[in-house]
N, CA, C and O of each residue as an XYZ file, in Angstrom:
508
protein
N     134.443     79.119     95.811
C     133.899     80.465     95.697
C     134.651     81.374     96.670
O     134.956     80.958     97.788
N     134.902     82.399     96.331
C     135.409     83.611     97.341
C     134.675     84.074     98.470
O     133.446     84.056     98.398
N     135.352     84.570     99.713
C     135.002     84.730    100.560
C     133.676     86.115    100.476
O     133.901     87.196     99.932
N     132.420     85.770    101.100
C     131.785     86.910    100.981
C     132.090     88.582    101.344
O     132.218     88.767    102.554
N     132.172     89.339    100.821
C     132.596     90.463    101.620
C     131.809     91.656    100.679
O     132.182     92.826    100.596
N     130.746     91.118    100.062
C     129.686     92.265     99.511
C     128.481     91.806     99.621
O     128.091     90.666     99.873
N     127.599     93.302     99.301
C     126.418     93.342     99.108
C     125.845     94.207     97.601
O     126.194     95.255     97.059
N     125.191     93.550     97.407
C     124.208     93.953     95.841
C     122.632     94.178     96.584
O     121.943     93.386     97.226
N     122.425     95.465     96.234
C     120.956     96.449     96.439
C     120.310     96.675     95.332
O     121.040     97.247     94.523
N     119.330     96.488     94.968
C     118.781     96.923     94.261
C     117.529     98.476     94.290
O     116.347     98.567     94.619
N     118.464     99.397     93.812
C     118.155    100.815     94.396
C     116.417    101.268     94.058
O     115.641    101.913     94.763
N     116.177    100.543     92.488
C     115.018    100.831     92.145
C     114.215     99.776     92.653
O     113.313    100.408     93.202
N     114.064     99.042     92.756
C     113.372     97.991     93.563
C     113.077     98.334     95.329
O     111.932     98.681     95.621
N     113.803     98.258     96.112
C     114.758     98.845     97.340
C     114.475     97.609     98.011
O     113.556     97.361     98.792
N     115.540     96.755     97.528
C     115.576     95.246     98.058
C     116.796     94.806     97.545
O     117.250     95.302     96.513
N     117.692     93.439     98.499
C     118.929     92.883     98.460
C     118.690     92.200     97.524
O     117.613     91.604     97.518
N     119.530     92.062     96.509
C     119.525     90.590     95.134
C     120.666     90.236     96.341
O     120.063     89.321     96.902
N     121.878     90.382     97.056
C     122.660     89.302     97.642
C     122.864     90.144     98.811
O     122.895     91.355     98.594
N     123.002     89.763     99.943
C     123.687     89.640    101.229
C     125.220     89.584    101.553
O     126.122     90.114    102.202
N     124.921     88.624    100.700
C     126.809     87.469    100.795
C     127.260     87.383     99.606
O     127.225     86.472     98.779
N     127.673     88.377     99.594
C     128.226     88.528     97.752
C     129.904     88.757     97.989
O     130.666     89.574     98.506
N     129.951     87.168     97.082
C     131.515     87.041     96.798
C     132.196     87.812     95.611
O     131.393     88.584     95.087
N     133.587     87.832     94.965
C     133.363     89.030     94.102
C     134.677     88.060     93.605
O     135.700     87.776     94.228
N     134.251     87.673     92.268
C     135.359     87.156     91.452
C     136.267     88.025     90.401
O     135.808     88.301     89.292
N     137.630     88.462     90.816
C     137.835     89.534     90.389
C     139.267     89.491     89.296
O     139.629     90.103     88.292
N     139.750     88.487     90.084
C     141.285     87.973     89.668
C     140.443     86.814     88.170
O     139.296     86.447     87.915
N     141.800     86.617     87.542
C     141.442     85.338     86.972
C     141.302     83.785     87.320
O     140.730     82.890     86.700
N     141.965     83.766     88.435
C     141.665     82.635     88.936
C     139.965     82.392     89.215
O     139.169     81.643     88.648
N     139.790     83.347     90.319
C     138.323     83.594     91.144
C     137.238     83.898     89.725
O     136.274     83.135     89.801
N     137.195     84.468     88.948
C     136.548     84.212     87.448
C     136.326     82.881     86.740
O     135.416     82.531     85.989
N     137.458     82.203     87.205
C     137.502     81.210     86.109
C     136.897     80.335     86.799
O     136.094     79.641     86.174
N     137.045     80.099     88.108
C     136.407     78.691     89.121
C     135.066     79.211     89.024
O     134.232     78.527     88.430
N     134.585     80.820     89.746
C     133.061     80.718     89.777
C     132.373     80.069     90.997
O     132.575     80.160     92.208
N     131.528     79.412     90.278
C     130.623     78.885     91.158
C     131.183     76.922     91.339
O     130.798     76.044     92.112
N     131.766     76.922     90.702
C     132.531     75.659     90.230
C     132.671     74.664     91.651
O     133.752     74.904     92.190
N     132.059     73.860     92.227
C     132.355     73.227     93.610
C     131.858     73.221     94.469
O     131.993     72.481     95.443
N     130.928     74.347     94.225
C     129.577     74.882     95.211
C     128.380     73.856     95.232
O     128.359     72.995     94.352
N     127.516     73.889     96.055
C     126.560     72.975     96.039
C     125.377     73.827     96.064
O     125.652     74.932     96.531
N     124.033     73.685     95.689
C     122.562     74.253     95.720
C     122.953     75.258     97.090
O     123.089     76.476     97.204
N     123.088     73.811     98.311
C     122.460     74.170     99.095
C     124.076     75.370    100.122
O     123.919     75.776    101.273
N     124.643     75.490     99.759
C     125.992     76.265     99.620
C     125.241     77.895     98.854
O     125.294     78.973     99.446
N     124.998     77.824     98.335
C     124.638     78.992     97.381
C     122.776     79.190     97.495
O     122.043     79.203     96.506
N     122.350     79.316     98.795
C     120.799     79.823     99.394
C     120.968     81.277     98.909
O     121.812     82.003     98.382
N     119.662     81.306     99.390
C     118.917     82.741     99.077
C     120.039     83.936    100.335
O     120.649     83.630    101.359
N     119.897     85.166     99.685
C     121.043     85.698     99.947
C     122.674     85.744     99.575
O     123.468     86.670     99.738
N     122.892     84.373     99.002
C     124.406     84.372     98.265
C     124.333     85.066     97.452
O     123.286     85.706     97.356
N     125.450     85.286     96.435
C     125.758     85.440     94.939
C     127.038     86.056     94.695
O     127.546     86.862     95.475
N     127.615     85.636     93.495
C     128.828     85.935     92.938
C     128.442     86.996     92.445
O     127.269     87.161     92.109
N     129.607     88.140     92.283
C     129.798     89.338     91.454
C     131.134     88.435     90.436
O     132.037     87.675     90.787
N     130.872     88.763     89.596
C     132.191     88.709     88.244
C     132.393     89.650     87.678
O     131.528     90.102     86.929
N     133.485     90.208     87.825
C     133.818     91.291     86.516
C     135.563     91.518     86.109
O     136.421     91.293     86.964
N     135.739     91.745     85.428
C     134.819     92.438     84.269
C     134.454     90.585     83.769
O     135.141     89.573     83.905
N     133.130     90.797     83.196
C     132.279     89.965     82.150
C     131.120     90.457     81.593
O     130.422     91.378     82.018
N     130.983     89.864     80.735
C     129.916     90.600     79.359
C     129.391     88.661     79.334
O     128.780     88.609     78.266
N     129.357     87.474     79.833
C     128.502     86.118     79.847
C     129.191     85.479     80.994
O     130.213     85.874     81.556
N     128.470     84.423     81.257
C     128.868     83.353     82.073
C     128.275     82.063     81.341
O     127.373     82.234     80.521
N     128.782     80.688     81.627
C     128.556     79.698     81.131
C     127.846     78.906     82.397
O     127.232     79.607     83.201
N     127.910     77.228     82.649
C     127.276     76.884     83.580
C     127.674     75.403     84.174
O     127.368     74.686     85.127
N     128.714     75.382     82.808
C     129.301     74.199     82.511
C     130.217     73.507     84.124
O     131.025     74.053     84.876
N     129.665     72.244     84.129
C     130.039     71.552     85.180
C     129.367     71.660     86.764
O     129.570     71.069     87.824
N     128.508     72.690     86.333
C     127.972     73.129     87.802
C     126.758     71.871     88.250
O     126.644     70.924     87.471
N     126.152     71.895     89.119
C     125.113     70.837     89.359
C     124.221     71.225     89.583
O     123.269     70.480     89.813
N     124.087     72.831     89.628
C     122.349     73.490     89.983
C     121.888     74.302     89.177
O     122.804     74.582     88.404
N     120.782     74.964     88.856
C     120.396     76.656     88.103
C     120.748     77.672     88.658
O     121.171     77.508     89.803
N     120.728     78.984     88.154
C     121.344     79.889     88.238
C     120.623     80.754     87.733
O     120.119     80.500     86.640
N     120.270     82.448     88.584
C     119.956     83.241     87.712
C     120.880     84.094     87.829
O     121.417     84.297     88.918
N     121.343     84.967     86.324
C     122.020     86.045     85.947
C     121.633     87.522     85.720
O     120.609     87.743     85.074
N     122.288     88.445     86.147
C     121.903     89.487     86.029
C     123.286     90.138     85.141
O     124.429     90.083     85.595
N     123.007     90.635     84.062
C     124.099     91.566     83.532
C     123.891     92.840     83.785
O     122.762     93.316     83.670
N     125.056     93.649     84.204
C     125.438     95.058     84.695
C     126.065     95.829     83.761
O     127.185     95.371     83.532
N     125.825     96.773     83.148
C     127.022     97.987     82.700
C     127.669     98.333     83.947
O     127.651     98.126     85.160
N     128.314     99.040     82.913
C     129.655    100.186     83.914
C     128.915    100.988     85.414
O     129.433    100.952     86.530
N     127.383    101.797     85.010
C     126.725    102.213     85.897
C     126.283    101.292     86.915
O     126.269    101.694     88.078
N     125.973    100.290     86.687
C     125.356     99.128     87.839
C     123.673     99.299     87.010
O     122.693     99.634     87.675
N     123.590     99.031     85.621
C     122.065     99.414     85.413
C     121.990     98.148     85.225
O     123.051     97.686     84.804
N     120.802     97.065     85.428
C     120.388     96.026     84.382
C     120.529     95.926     83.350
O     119.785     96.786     82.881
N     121.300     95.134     82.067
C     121.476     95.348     80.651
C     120.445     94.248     79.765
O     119.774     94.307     78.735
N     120.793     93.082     80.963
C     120.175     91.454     80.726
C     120.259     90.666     82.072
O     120.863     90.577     83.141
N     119.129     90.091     81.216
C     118.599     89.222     82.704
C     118.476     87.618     82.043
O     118.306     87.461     80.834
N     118.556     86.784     82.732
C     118.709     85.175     82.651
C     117.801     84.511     83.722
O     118.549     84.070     84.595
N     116.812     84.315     83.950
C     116.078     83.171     84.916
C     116.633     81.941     84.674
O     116.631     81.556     83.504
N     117.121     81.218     85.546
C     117.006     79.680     85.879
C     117.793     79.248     84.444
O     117.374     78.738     83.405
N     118.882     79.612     84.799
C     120.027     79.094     83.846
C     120.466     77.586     84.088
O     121.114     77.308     85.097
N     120.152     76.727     83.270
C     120.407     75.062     83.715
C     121.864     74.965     83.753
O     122.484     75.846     83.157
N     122.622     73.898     84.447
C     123.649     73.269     84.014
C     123.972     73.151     83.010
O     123.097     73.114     82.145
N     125.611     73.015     82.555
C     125.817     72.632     81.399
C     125.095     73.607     79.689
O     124.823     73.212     78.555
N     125.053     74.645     80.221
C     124.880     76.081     79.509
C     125.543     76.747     79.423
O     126.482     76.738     80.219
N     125.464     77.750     78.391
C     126.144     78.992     78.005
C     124.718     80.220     77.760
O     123.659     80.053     77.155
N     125.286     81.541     78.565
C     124.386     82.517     78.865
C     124.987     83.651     77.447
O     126.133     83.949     77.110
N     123.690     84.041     76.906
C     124.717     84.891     75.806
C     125.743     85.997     76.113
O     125.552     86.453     77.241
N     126.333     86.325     75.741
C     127.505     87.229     75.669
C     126.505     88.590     75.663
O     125.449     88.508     75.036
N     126.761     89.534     76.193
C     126.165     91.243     76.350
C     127.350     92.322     76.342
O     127.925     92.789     77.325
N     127.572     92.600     74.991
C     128.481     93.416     74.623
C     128.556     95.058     75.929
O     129.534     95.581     76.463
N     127.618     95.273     75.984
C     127.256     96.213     76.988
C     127.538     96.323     78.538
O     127.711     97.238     79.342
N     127.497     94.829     78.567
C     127.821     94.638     80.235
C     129.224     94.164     80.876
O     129.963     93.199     80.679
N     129.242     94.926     81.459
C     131.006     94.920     82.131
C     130.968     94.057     83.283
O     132.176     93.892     83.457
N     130.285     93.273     84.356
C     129.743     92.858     84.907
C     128.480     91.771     84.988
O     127.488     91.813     84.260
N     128.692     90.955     85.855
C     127.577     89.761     85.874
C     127.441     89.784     87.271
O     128.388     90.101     87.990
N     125.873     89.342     87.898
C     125.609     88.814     89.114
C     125.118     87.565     89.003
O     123.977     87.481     88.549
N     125.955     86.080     89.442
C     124.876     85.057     88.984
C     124.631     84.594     90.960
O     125.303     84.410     91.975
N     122.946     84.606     90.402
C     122.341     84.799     92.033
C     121.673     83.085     92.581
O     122.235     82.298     91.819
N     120.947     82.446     93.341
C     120.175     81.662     93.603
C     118.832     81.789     92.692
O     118.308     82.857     92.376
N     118.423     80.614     92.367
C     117.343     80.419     91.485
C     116.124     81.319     91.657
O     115.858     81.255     92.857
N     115.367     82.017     91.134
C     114.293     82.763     91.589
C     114.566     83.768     92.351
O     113.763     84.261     93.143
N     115.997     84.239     92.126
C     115.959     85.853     92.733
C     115.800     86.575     92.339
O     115.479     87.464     93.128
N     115.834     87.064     90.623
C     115.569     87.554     89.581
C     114.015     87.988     89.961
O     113.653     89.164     89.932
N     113.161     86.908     90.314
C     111.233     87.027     90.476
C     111.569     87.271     91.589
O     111.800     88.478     91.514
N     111.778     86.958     92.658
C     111.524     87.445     93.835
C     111.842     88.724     94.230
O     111.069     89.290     95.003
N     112.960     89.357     93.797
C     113.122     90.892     93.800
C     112.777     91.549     92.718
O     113.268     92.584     92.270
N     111.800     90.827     92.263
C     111.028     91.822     90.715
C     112.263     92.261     90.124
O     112.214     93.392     89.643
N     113.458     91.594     90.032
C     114.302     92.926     89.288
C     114.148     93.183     87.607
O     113.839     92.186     86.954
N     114.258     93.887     87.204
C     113.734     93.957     86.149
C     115.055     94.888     85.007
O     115.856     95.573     85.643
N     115.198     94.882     83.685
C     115.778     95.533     82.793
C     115.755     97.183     83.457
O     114.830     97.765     84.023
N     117.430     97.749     83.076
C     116.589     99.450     83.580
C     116.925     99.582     84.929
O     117.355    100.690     85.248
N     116.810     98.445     86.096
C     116.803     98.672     87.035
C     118.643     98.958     87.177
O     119.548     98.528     86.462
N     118.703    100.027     88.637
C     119.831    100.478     88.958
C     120.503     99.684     90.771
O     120.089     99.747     91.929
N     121.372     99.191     90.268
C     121.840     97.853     91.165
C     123.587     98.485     92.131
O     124.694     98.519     91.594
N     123.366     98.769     93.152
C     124.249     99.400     93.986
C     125.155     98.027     94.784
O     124.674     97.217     95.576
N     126.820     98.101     94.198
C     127.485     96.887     94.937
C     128.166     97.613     95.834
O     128.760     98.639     95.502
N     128.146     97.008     97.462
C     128.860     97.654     98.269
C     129.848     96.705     98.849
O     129.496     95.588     99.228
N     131.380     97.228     98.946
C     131.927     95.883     99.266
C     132.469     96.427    101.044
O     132.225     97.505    101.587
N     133.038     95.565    101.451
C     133.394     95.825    102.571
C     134.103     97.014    103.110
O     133.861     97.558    104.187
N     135.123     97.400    102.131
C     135.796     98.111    102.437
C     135.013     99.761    101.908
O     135.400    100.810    102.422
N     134.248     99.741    101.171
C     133.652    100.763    100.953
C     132.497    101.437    102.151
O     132.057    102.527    102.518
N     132.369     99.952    102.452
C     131.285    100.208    104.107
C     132.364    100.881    105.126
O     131.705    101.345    106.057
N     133.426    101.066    105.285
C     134.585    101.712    106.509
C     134.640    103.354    106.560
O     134.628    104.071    105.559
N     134.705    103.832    107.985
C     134.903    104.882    107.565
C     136.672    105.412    107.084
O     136.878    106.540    106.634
């Protein structure tokens, strides 16, 4: 997984979906994912950004996963609870972007469809 250097807010909520948000951007960093990571590697507060993507799969991984799909704006398009291993998440023509987070972050930050999701990366934090 890529080195953390973002954060994902959730503006309508006004709570973190990630802390430590890695950002898979290249094709390489897309294609590995979460790929090598362990549960306990990927706690509350992690999560991958992917983009551009419109699905993610789950294949080979060893834990669940929840997904959040993003448009262009950062709105919620689709949401995924507790995506098993060895899955495929549907495709969302709409979403340019994916967040796949720790299990139960989806419920724990109520996030919901609609909602508007602010990514800040490091370098955007500088003056």
């Amino acid at each position: 997984m890529p080195r953390p250097h973002a954060q994902a807010f959730n503006q309508t909520r006004q709570s973190y979906l990630a802390t430590e948000l890695a950002v898979a951007q290249t094709h390489w960093t897309r294609l590995r994912g979460l790929l090598g990571a362990s549960e306990g590697d990927f706690r509350n507060g992690c999560g991958l950004w992917i983009r551009p993507c419109r699905g993610v799969h789950t294949l080979a991984m060893r834990f669940p996963i929840d997904v959040v799909y993003l448009d262009r704006e950062g709105t919620v398009v689709h949401l995924e609870q507790n995506l098993q291993p060895w899955r495929f998440a549907p495709v969302r023509l709409q979403a340019a972007s994916v967040l796949e987070l720790p299990i139960r972050s989806i419920a724990a930050t109520e996030t919901a469809l609609g909602d508007r999701i602010e990514i800040r990366t490091e370098e955007e934090a500088r003056p």
